[in-house]
C-alpha positions in Angstrom: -57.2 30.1 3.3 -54.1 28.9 5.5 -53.5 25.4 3.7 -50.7 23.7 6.0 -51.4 19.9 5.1 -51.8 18.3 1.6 -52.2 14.7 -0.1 -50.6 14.4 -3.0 -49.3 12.0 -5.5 -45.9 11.6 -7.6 -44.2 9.2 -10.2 -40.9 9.2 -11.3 -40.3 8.9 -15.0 -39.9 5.5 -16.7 -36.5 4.7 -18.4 -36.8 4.4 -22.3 -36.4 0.9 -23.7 -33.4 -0.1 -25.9 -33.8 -0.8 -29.4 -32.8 -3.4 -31.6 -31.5 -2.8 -34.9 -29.1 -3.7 -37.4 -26.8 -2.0 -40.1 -28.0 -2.1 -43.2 -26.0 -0.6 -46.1 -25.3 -0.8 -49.6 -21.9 -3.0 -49.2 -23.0 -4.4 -45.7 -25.0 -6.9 -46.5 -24.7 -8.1 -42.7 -24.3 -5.4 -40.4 -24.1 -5.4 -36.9 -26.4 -4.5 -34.2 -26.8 -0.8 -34.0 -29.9 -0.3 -31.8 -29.3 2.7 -29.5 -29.6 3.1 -25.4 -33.3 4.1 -23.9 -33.1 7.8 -22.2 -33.3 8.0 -18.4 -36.6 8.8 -17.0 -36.9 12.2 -15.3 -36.8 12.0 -11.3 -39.0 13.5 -8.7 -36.9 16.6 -6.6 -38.2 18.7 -4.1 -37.2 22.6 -3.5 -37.6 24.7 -0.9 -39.2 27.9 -2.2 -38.5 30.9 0.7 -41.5 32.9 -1.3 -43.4 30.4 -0.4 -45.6 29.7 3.0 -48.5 27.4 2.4 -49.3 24.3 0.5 -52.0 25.9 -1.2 -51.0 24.6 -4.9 -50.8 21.2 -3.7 -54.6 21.6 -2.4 -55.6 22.3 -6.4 -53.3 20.0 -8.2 -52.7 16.7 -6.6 -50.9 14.7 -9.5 -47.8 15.2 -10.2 -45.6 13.0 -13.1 -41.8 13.7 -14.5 -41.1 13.3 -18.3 -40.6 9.6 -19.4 -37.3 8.8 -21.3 -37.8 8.4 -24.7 -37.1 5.1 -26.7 -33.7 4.2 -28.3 -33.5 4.5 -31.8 -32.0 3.0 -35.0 -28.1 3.7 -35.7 -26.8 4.2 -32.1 -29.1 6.9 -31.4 -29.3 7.3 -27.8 -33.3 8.1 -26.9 -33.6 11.8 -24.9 -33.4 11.5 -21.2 -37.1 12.9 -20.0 -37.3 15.7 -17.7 -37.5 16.0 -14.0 -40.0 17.3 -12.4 -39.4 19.7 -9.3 -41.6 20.5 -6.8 -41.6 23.9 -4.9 -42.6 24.0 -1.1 -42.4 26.4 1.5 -39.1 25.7 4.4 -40.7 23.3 7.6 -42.4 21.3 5.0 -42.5 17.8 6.4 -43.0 14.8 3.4 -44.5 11.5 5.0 -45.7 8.8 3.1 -49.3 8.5 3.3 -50.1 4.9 4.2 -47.4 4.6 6.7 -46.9 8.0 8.2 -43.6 7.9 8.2 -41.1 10.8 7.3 -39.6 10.3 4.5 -37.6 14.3 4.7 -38.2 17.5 6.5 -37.1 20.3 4.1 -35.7 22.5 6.4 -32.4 23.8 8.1 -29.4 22.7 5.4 -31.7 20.3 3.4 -33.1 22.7 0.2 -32.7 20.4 -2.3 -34.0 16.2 -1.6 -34.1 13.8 -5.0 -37.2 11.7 -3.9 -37.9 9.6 -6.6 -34.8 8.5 -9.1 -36.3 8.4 -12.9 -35.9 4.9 -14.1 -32.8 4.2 -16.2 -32.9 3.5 -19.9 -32.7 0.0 -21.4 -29.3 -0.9 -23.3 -30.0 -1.4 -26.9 -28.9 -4.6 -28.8 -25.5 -3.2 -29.7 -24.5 -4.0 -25.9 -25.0 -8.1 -26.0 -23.4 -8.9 -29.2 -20.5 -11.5 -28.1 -17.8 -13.8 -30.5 -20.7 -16.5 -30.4 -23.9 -13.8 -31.1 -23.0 -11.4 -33.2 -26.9 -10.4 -34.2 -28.4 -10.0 -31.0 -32.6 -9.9 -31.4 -33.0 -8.4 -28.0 -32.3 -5.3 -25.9 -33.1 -4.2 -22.3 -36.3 -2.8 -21.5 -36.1 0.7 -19.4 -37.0 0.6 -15.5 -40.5 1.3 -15.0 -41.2 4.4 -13.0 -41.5 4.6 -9.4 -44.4 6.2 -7.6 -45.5 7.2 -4.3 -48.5 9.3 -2.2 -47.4 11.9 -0.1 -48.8 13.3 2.8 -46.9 17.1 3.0 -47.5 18.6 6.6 -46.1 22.8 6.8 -44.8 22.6 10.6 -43.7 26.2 11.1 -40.3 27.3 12.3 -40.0 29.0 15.6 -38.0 29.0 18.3 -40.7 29.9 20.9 -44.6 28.9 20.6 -47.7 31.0 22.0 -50.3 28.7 23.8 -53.5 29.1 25.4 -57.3 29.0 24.6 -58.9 31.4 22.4 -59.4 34.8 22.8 -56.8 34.9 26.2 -54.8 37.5 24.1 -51.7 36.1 22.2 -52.2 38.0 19.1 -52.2 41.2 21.2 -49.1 39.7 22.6 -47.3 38.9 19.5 -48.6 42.7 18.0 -46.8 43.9 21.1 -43.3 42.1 21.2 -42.5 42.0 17.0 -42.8 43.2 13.6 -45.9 40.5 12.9 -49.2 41.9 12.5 -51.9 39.4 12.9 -55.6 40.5 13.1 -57.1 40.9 16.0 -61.0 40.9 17.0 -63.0 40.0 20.2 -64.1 36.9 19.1 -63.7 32.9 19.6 -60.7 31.8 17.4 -59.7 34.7 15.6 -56.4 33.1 14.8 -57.2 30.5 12.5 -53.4 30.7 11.0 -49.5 30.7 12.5 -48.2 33.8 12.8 -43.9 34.4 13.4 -42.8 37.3 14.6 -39.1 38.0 15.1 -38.1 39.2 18.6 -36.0 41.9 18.6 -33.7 42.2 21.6 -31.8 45.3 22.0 -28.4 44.0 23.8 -29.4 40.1 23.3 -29.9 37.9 20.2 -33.0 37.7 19.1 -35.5 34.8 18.3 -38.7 33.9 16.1 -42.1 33.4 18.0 -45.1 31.7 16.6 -48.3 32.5 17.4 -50.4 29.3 17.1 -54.0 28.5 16.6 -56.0 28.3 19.5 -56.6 25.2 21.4 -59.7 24.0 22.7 -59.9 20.9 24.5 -60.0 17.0 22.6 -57.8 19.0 20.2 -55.2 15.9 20.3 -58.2 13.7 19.3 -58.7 16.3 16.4 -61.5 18.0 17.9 -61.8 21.8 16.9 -58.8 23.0 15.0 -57.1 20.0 16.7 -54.3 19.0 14.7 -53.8 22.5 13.1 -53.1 23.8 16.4 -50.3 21.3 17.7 -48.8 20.0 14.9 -47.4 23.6 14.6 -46.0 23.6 17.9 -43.2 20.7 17.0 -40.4 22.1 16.3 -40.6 24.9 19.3 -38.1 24.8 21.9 -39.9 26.6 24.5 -43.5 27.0 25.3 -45.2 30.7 26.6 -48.6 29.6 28.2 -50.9 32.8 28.1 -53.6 32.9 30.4 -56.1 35.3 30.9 -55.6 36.1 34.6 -58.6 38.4 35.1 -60.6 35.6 34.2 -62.5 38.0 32.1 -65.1 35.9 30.5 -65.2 33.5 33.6 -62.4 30.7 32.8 -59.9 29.5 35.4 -56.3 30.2 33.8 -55.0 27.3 36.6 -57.1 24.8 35.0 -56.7 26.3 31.7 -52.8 25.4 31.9 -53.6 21.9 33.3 -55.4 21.5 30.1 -53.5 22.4 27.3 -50.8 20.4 29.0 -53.0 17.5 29.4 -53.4 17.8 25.3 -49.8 18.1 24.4 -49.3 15.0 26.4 -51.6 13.0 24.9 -50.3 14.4 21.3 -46.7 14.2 22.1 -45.2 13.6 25.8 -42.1 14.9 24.2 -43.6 18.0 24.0 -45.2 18.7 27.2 -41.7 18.0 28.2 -40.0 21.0 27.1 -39.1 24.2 28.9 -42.5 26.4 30.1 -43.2 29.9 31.3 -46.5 31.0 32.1 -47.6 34.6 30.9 -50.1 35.6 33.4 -52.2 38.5 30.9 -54.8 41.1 31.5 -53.5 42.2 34.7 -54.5 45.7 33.9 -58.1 44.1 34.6 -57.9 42.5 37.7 -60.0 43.5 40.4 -59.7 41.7 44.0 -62.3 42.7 46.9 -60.4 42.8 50.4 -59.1 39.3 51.9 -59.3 37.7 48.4 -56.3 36.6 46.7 -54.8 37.7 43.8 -54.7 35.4 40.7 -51.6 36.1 39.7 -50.3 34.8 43.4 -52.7 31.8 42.9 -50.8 31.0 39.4 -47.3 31.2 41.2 -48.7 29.3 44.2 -49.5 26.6 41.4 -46.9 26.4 38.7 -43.6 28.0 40.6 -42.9 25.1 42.9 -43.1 23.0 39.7 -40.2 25.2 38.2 -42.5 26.5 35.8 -42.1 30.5 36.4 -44.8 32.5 36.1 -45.1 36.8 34.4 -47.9 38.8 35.5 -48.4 41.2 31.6 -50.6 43.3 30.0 -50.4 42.7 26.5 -52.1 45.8 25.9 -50.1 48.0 27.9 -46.8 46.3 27.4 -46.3 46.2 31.3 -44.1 43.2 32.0 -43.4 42.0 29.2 -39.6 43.3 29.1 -38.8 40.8 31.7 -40.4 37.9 30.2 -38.9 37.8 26.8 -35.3 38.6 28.5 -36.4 35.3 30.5 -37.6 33.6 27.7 -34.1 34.3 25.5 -32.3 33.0 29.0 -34.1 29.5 28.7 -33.0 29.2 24.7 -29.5 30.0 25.6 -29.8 26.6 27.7 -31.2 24.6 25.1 -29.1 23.3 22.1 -29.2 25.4 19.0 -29.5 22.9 17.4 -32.8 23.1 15.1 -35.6 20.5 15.9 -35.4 18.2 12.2 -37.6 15.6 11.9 -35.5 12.5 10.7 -36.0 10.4 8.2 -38.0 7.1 8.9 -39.2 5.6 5.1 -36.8 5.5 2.3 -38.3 5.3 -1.1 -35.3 2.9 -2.2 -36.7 0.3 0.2 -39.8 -0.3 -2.1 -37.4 -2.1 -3.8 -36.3 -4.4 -1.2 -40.5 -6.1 -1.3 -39.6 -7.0 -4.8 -41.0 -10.8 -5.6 -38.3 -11.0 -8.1 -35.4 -13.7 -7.7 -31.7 -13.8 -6.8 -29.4 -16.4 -6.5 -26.2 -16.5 -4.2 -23.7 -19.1 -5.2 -19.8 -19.9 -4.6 -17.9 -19.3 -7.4 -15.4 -22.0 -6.9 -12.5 -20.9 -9.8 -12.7 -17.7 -8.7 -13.5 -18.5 -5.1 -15.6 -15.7 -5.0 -19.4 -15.5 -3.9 -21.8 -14.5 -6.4 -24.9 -12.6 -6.3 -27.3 -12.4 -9.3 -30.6 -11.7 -10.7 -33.1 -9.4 -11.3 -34.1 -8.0 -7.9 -30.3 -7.4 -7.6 -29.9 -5.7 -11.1 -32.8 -3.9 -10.5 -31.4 -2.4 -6.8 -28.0 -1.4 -8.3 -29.9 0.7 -11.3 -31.6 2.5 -8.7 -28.5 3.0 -6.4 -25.4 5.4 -6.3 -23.1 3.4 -4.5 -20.7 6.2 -4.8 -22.5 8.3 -1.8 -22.4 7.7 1.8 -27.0 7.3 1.9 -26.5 5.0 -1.2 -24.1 2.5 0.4 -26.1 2.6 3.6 -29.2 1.7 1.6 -27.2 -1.0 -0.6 -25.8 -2.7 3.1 -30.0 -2.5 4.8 -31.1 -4.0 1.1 -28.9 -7.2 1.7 -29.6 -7.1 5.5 -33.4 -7.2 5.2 -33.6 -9.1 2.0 -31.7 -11.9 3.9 -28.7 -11.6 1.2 -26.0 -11.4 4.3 -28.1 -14.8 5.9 -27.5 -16.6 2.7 -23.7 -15.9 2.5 -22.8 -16.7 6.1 -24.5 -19.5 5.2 -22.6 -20.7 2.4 -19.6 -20.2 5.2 -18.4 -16.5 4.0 -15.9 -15.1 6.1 -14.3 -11.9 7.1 -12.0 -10.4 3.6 -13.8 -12.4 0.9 -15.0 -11.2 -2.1 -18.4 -10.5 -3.6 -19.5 -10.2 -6.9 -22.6 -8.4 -8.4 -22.7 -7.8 -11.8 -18.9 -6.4 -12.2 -19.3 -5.0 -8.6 -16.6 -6.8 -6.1 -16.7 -6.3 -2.7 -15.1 -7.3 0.3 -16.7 -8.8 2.8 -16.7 -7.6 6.2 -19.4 -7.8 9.3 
């Protein structure tokens, strides 16, 4: 089975705790500290995997943990870091977090590699606080506990162009007849109960990847039916081919069946509905009109050309029209932006921090006359952050913003070129 959507759940590895130890030798009678460093935990990192195009694994096996670090140990020993865990997933793979629905990264385009969860890092053994004044030190740092998170994963497929319409109006035909995809094909109510890409080959043009998408029925934005499964892989498409049956072959009305698949895109996504459309008028090679009665095909263009939605009589079977079409459709891309359509990040795993109950302090450091921020939400937020990349600073500058650090500093009358202190950290203060 097609398995395109997944709960899962993932913790990061907990950072080993320091140890506290002392020398003891035959002509030491009073060593110093020697407890060693706890290993870092193992982090949570996500893959794409181009052998891969389902979620499948994720549908059998929904807990997922990286290695602990281990403890630190007597004589300096430094405790072994624990490993991370990687998780495969097919390209289009969409990671939300479950309770707010929020994307958290879209593994697609130039994103194949995304470190969700950063292991915990190991505790500093008593070695680190001996001082002139306490030279036997009976405590060390305790590791970072590990992180964790549920996932919703969501496989949006990658297409440039998406097949629409209600079952059985002939899209898998359609696909069959314009690429190398084979999908199967019977005379029966939803045959396509999976995505299918084809690629488009064009011979004097560039070509373009097609997705035939489950069919649609209507109430399928209130998840009625295939529902979701049906538009959730219609996202990332840039245009939209609407195949009707024109024939009316088993007695539908392709103008009303248009007004209703647009009617459940809207509700869905208004975004959408709003994207470039051309209307694939099929079955031609079946219609039949008696004298004075018009032809359905007209009655489509009639409808949906003044609208600037164009409209291709086809027979998917025969391959009449359908030349012109795709050359049409390849016209409309070269209008849009190449850009690929990336889903953008909205939750950021680092912010779980910024709910922390723990304190701070923010003082003015008179001798120094510099502003100093301490404690153990703060300690905690710089273990977890690389302030040497451009997403850690970001993150570091929101963690102050929305944990009211920046209030508390204007405050205490900060201005423009002071400096801030965290832990060794100096910064300079700027709005």
């Amino acid at each position: 089975m097609f398995a395109d959507r997944a709960r899962i759940y993932v913790r990061s590895g907990k950072g080993g705790d320091g140890h506290v130890s002392f020398r003891r030798e035959k002509y030491v009678p009073n060593g110093g500290p020697d407890g060693g460093d706890g290993g870092n935990g193992g982090s949570v990192i996500l893959e794409v995997d181009d052998g891969l195009n389902t979620l499948t694994d994720y549908r059998h096996v929904r807990k997922y943990h990286a290695e602990d670090g281990e403890n630190g140990g007597k004589r300096n020993c430094r405790g072994k870091n624990g490993a991370d865990l990687i998780l495969k997933m097919p390209e289009g793979t969409v990671v939300k977090e479950a309770e707010t629905g929020k994307v958290i990264t879209d593994m697609s385009g130039e994103n194949r590699r995304f470190v969700l969860l950063q292991g915990g890092r190991g505790g500093n053994g008593n070695q680190h606080y001996a001082t002139s004044t306490m030279q036997a030190p009976k405590y060390a740092q305790p590791g970072q506990p590990a992180r964790e998170l549920e996932l919703l994963l969501e496989l949006k497929v990658i297409a440039d162009v998406g097949l629409v319409g209600f079952p059985n109006v002939g899209k898998s035909t359609f696909l069959t007849q314009v690429s190398n995809a084979r999908p199967k094909i019977a005379n029966y109510h939803f045959t396509t109960l999976n995505p299918h890409l084809g690629v488009v080959d064009l011979p004097d043009a560039k070509g373009y990847v097609i997705a035939d998408i489950p069919g649609l029925i209507e109430g399928a934005s209130e998840g009625v039916g295939l529902g979701f499964e049906f538009l959730r892989h219609i996202e990332r498409t840039k245009v939209i081919i609407h195949i009707v049956d024109a024939a009316g072959t088993e007695g539908r009305d392709p103008i009303a069946d248009i007004y209703a698949i647009n009617k459940e895109l809207e509700n869905y996504n208004p975004e959408i509905a709003g994207r470039p459309q051309v209307i694939a008028a099929n079955k031609t090679d079946m219609i039949f009109t008696e004298d004075g009665e018009q032809n359905p095909v007209e009655k489509l263009k009639a409808e949906f050309e003044p609208k600037g939605i164009k409209v291709y009589p086809i027979s998917a079977i025969s391959g009449q029209g359908i030349r012109e079409l795709l050359y049409y459709v390849r016209n409309m891309l070269d209008q849009i932006d190449d850009k690929p359509v990336i889903f953008e990040q909205e939750f950021f795993p680092e912010y779980m921090l910024s709910v922390s109950d723990e304190p701070y302090t923010v003082t003015y450091d008179e001798k120094e006359n510099e502003y100093v921020i301490e404690g153990p939400r703060i300690e905690k937020m710089l273990g977890y952050t690389n302030l040497e990349s451009e997403r850690g600073f970001t993150f570091f500058q929101n963690f102050l913003k929305l944990n009211g650090i920046l209030d508390e500093l204007e405050a205490l009358g900060i201005q423009e070129g002071d400096t801030v202190r965290m832990y060794g950290l100096s910064f300079d203060y700027y709005k």
